[in-house]
C-alpha positions as CSV (number, residue, x, y, z in Angstrom):
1,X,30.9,2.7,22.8
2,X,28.5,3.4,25.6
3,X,27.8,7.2,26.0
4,X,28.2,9.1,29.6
5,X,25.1,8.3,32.1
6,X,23.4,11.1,31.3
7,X,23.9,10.6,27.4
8,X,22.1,7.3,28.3
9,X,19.5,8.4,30.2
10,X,18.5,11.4,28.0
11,X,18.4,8.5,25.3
12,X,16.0,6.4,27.1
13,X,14.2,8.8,27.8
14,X,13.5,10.3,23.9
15,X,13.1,6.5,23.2
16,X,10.6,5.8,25.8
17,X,8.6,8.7,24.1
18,X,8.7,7.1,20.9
19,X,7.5,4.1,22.3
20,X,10.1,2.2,21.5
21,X,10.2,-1.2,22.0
22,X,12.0,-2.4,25.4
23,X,14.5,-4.2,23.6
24,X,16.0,-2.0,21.5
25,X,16.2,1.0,24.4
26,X,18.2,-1.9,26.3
27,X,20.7,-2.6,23.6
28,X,20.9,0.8,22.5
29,X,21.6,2.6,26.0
30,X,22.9,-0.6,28.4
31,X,20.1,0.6,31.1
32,X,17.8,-2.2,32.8
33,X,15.2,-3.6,31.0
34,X,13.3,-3.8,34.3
35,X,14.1,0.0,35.1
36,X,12.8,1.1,31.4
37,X,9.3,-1.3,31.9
38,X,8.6,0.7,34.8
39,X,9.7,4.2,33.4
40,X,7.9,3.0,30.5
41,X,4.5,2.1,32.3
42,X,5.4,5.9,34.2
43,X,5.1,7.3,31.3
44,X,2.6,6.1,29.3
45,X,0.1,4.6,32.1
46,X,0.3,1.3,29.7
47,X,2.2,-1.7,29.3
48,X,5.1,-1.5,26.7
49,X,4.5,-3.5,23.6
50,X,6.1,-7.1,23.8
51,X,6.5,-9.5,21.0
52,X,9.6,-9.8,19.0
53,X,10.5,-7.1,16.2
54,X,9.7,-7.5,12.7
55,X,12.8,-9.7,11.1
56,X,11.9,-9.3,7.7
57,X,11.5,-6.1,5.4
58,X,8.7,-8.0,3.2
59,X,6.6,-7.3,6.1
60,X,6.9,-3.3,4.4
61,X,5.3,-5.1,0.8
62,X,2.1,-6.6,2.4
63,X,0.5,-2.9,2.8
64,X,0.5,-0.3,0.3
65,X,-0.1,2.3,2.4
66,X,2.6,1.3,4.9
67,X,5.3,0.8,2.0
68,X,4.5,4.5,1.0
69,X,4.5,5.5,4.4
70,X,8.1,3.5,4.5
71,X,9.3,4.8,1.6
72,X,8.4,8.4,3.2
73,X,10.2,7.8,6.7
74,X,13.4,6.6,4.4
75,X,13.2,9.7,2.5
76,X,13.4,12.0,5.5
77,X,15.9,9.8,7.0
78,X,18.4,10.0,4.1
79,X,17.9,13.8,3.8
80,X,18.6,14.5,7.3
81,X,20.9,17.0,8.0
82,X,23.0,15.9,10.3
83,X,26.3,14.3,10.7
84,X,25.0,11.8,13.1
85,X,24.2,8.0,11.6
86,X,21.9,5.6,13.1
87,X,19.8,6.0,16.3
88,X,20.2,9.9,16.3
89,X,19.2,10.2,12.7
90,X,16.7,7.8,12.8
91,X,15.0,9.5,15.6
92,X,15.0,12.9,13.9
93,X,14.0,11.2,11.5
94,X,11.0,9.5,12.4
95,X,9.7,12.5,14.2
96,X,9.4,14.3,11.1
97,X,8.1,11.6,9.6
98,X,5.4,11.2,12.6
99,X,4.7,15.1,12.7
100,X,4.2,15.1,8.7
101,X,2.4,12.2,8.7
102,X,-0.1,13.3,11.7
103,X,-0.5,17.1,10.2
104,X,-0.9,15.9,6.7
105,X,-4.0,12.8,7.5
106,X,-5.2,13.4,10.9
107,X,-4.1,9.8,12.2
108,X,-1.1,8.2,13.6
109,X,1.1,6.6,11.4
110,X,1.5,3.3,10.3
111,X,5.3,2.7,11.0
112,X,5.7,2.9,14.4
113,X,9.2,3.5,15.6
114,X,10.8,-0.2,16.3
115,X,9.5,-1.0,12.8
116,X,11.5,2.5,11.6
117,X,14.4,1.4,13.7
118,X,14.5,-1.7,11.5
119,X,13.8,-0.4,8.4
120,X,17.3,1.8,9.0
121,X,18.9,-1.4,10.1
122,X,18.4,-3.0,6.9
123,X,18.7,0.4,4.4
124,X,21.9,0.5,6.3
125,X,22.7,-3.0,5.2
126,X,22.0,-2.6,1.8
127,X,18.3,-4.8,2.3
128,X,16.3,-1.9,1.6
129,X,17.3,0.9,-1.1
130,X,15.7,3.9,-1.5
131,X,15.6,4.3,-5.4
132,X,13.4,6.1,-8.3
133,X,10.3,4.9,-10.5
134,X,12.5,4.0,-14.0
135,X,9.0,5.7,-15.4
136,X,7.4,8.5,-13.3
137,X,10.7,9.4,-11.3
138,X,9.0,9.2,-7.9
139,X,10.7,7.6,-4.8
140,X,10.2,3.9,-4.1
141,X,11.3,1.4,-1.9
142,X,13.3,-2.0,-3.5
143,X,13.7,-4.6,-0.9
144,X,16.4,-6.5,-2.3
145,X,15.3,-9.9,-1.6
146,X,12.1,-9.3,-3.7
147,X,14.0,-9.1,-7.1
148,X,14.8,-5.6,-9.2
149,X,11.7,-3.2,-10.3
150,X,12.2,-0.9,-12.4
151,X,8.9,0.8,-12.0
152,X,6.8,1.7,-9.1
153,X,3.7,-0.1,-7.7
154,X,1.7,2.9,-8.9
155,X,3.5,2.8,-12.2
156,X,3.4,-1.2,-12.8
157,X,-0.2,-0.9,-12.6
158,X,-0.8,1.1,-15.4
159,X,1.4,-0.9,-18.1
């Protein structure tokens, strides 16, 4: 169900400074794609980014950094406190992700948001769990198509 106007708006608007990708503002908020380019390009005196969205989470397995990164945003996402589920949460969540993440390394992170807003699309679907290291007990990221681990990358080195 499609939120009042301003709902929408106010949407687009936290979206657009997330940098999100056109695409998912559009289906998420029913506004103009044209309209959110050009808000888009208003706001951030650049193009938005083009090219489709990431389709599969093995994309999160070809960079260590980015799956721990991954596996971080997930954590805050699941321990949001909120009742909301999906966009709203994921937003919160990636901002505290973002802001940790920034304050902790200096840098920007890795995930940016369309590739967060994926990754909740497929924890959501049961394609990504969030689950614990069998040995040390620390948080980890299964992507389900990529078999069962019982132990972490960290972990799986050592043995």
């Amino acid at each position: 169900m499609i939120a009042s106007t301003l709902d929408r708006y106010v949407l687009a608007k936290e979206l657009l400074e997330l940098k999100a990708r056109i695409s998912i503002i559009e289906n998420e908020t029913a506004l103009s794609a044209t309209f959110l380019r050009k808000a888009f390009y208003d706001m951030h005196q650049k193009s938005p980014p083009s090219g489709p969205l990431v389709n599969s989470p093995s994309f999160l397995l070809r960079n260590f950094v980015r799956l721990k990164e991954a596996t971080l945003f997930v954590f805050f996402y699941r321990v949001q406190k909120t009742t909301d589920l999906g966009l709203r949460r994921s937003i919160m969540a990636y901002q505290r992700y973002a802001s940790y993440i920034e304050t902790l390394t200096k840098a920007q992170p890795m995930i940016d948001y369309s590739s967060a807003y994926m990754i909740v699309k497929w924890v959501e679907s049961g394609e990504v769990k969030l689950v614990r290291c069998g040995h040390c007990r620390s948080a980890m990221l299964l992507v389900s198509t990529k078999g069962r681990a019982s132990v972490c990358c960290v972990c799986g080195e050592d043995n």
